[in-house]
C-alpha angles and dihedrals in degrees: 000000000000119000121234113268128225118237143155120277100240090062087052089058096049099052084047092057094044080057086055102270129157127217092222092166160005132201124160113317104335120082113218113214132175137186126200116214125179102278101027146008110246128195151184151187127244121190118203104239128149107237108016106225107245087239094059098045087050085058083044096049094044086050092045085043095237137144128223094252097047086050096053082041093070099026 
């Protein structure tokens, strides 16, 4: 099993986006994004931190619905 990496958060968002993700918001330093599936509209925080710490983008990963591999897929 591969550890989270930790990255910037601009590279987060853009993975994210590349998933279908939509930058809805940002306030202060925290970037709001949402994605709509079939049967519900999901969403996340993102804070701009540089880096994100590994614990926070695996939060991240498990509220997008995403695994460790698909992640580093479209990163």
């Amino acid at each position: 099993m591969t550890k989270v990496p930790s990255i910037n958060y601009e590279r987060v968002i853009k993975a994210l986006q590349r998933d279908g993700w939509v930058v809805v918001r940002c306030k202060g330093s925290h970037f709001r994004l949402q994605k709509n599936t079939r049967s519900e509209m999901l969403k996340l925080t993102v804070p701009a931190h540089r880096p994100i710490k590994r614990s926070t983008i695996s939060h991240i990963l498990k509220q997008a619905r995403l695994t460790l591999e698909e992640f580093e897929e479209i990163l």
